[in-house]
C-alpha positions in Angstrom: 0.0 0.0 0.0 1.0 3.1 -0.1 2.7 5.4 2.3 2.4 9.1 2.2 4.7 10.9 4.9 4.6 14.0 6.0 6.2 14.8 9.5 9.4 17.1 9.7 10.3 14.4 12.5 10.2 12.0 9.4 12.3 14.2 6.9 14.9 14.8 9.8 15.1 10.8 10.6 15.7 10.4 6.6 18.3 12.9 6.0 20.1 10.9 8.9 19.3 7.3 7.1 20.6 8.6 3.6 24.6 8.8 3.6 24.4 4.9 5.2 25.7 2.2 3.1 23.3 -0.9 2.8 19.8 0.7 4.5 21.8 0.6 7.5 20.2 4.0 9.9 22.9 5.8 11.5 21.1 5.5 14.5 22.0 1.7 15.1 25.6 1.8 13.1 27.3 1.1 15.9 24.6 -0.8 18.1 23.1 -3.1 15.9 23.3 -6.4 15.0 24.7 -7.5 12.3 21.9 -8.9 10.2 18.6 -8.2 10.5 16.0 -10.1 12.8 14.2 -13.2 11.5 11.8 -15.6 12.2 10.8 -19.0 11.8 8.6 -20.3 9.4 6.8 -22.7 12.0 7.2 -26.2 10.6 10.0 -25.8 7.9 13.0 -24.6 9.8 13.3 -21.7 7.2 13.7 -18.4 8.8 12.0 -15.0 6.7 13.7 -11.9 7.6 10.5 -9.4 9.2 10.7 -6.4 6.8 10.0 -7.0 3.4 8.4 -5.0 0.5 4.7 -4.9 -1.1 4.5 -3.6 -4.8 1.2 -3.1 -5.4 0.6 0.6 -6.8 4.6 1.7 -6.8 5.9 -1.2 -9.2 3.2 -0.4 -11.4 5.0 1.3 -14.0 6.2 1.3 -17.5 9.4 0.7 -19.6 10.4 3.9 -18.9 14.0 3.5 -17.4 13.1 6.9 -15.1 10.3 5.1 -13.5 12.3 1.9 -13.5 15.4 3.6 -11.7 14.2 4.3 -8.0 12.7 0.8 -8.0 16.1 -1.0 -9.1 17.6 1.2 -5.9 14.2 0.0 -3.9 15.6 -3.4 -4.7 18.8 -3.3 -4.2 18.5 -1.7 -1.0 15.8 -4.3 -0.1 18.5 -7.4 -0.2 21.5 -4.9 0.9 19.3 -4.3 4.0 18.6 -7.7 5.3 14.8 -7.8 3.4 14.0 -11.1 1.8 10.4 -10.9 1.0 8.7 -9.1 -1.9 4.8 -9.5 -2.3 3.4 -9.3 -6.1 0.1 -9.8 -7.3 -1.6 -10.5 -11.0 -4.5 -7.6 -9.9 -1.1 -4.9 -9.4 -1.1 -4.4 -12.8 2.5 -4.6 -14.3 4.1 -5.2 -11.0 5.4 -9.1 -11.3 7.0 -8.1 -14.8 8.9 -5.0 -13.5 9.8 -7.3 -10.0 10.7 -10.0 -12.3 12.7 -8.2 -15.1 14.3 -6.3 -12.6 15.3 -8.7 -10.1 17.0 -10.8 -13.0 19.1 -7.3 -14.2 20.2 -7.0 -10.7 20.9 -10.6 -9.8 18.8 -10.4 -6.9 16.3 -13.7 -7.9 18.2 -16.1 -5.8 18.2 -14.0 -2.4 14.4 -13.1 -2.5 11.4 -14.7 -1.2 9.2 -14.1 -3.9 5.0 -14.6 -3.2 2.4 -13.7 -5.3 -1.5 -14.8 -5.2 -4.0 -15.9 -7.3 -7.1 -13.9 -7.9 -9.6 -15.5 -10.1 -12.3 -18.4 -10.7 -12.0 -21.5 -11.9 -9.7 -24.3 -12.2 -8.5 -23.6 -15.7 -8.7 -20.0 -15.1 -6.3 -19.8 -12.5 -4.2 -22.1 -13.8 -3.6 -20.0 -16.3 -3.2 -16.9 -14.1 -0.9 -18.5 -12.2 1.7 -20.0 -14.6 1.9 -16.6 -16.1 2.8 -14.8 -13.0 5.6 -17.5 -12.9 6.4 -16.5 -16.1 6.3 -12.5 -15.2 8.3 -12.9 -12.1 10.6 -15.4 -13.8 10.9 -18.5 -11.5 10.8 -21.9 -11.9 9.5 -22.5 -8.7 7.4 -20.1 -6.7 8.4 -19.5 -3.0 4.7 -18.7 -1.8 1.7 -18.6 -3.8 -1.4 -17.3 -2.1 -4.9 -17.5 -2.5 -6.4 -13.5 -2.7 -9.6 -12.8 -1.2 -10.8 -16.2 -0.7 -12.0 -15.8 -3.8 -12.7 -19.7 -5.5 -10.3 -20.8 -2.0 -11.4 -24.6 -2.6 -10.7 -24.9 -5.8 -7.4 -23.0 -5.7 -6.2 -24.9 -2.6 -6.9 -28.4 -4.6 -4.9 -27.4 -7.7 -2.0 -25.6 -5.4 -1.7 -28.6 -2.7 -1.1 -30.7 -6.3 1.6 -28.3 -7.4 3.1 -28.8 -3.9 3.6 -32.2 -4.4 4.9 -31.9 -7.3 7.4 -29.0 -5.9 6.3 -26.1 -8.1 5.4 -24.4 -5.1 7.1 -24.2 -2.0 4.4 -22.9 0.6 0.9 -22.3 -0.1 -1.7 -19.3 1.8 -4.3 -17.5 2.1 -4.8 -13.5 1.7 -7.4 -10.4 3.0 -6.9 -7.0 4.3 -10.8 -6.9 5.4 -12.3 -7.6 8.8 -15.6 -8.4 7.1 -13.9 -11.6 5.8 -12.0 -12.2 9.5 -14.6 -14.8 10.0 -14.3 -17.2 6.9 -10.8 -16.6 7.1 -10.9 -18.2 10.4 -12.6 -21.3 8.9 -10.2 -21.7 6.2 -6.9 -21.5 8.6 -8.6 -24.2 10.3 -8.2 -26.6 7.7 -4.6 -27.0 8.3 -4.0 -26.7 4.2 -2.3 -23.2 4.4 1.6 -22.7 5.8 0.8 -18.5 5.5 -1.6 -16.0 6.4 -1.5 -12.5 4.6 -3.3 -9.9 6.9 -3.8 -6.4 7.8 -2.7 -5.6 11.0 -1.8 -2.1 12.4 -2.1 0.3 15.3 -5.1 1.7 12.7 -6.9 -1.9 11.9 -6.1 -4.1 15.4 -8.9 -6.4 14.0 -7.0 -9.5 13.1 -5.0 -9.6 16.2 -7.8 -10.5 18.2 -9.7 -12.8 15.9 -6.8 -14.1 13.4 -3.4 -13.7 14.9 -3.6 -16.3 17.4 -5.5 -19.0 15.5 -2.6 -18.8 12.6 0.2 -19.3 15.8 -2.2 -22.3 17.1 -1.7 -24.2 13.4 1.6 -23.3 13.2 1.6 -20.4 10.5 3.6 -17.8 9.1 1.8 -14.4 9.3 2.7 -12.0 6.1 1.5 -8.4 7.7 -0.1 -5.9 4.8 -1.5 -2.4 5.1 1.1 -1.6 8.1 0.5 1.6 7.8 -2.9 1.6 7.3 -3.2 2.8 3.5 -0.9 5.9 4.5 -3.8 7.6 7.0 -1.3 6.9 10.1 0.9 9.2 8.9 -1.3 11.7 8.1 -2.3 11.3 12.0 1.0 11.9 13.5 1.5 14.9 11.0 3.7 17.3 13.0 4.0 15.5 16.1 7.2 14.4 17.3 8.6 10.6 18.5 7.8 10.3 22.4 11.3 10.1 23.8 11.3 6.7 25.2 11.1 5.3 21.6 14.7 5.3 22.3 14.3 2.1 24.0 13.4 0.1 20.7 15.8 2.1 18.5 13.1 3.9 16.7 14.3 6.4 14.6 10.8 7.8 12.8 7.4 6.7 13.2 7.4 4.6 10.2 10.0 2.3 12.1 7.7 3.3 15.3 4.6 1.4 13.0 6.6 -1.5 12.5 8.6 -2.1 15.2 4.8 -2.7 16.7 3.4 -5.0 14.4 6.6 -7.0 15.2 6.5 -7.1 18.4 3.3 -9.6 18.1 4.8 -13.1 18.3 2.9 -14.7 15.5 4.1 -11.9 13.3 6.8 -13.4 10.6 7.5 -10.4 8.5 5.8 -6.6 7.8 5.8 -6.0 3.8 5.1 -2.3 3.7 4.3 -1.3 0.1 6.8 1.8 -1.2 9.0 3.0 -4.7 10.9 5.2 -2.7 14.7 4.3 -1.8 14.4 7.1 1.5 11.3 4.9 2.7 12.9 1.6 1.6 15.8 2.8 4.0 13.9 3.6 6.9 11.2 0.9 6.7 14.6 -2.1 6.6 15.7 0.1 10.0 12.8 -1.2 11.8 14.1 -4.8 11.2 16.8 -4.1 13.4 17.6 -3.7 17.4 15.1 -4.3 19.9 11.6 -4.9 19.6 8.8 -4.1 22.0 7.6 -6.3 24.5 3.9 -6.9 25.7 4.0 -4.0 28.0 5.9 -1.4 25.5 3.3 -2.2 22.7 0.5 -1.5 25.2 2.0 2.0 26.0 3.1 2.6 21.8 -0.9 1.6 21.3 -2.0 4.3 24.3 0.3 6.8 22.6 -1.1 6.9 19.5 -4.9 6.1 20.7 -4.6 9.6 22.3 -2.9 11.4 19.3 
């Protein structure tokens, strides 16, 4: 999604973040560790690195190579950063191509996590839909494929179980960013057929958190977080205002990595993919991946602090 920001708190954190070699903030150049944090994909031993990037809206663009350059640097900072997982879509309009032509000019297929969904009805229909996003995002073997919307869920999850077992796909899930569908959702995580669960989750839209979060840590799920900053309307919320000072604790440098840091701080959260085509927000948004994260009672107080804003 996308994410508008507008604080002079904000500009000041990114002129700090730009003169830093690989995303690292300036903040945490001499504190932090040295990668950034992960976390296990429950079941598989693999471990996901918990910032990664969303394309829908800023990848779709054209062949123009000035629309093409900030999101080669969007890239590249991604995997310099520590970043791993990049979320496409058929629905973003040209978005696997440009993630898929560009990752192959860059080099960058074999270090990213790459998950897209499908978003259509019918067998043969998504079929089709789905071998040509393999064929815009240029893998032989997709690292997630996800089922949008619930839309046609049974028949999707037949076909993509099959495609598991034949190793065309290595994890299989299930995607919404409405809490009108929290309910079916529910029913479908139950099943036990889905490794992932794509969700909106933010100090704006808590919804999930009380219904979803803890049923997808129960079946032993990874949690994919979207719409962290709620569409861009947090920022435009904390407009002005400045970082309470014991942000410090958690090593937040901006509210962005204030946002994040959040979201992470829930246990059954495996990684935040905040949506952006700018290299200053790709910067900050990798700096929340790193340092401390809040604990039960920090989030509390981060979730009273902006509750009163």
């Amino acid at each position: 999604m996308g994410d508008p920001r507008f604080s002079s708190s904000r500009r000041r954190s990114l002129a700090l973040l730009a003169g830093v070699p690989a995303a690292l903030a300036m903040s945490r150049a001499v504190t932090a560790p040295e990668a950034m944090i992960e976390r296990l994909v429950p079941g598989s031993g693999e471990r996901l690195p918990v910032i990664g990037l969303g394309t829908w809206q800023s990848f779709d663009v054209g062949d123009d190579p000035a629309e093409r350059a900030p999101l080669r640097e969007v890239l590249t900072l991604l995997s310099e950063g520590g970043g791993k997982v990049i979320d496409c879509s058929p629905m973003y309009g040209a978005s696997e191509a440009v993630v898929g032509e560009l990752s192959a000019q860059l080099g960058l297929r074999p270090k990213l996590f790459v998950a897209t969904k499908v978003w259509t009805s019918g067998r043969a229909e998504g079929v089709r839909q789905m071998e040509l996003s393999f064929n815009r995002l240029r893998v032989q073997k997709m690292d997630l494929m996800q089922i949008h919307n619930l839309v046609d869920v049974a028949t999707h999850t037949r076909t993509l179980l099959d495609w598991e077992q034949q190793q065309r796909v290595r994890y299989l899930g299930i995607t919404h960013y409405s809490a009108s569908a929290y309910a079916e959702i529910e029913r479908w995580l139950r099943t036990g057929a889905y490794s992932f669960l794509q969700i909106n989750y933010s100090l704006a839209e808590r919804g999930s958190e009380r219904r979803l979060l803890g049923v997808a840590r129960e079946r032993g799920m990874a949690v994919i977080i979207n719409r962290p900053f709620g569409a861009g309307a947090m920022f435009r919320r904390v407009r002005g205002k400045a970082l309470p000072p014991w942000t410090a604790e958690i090593g937040a440098a901006s509210w962005a990595q204030y946002f994040l840091k959040w979201i992470l701080g829930h246990p059954a959260v495996t990684c935040a993919i905040p949506g952006t085509g700018n290299p200053a927000h790709m910067k900050d948004n990798l700096g929340a991946g790193y340092g401390a994260l809040p604990d039960e009672a920090l989030r509390k107080r981060m979730a009273e602090y902006f509750d009163a804003l």
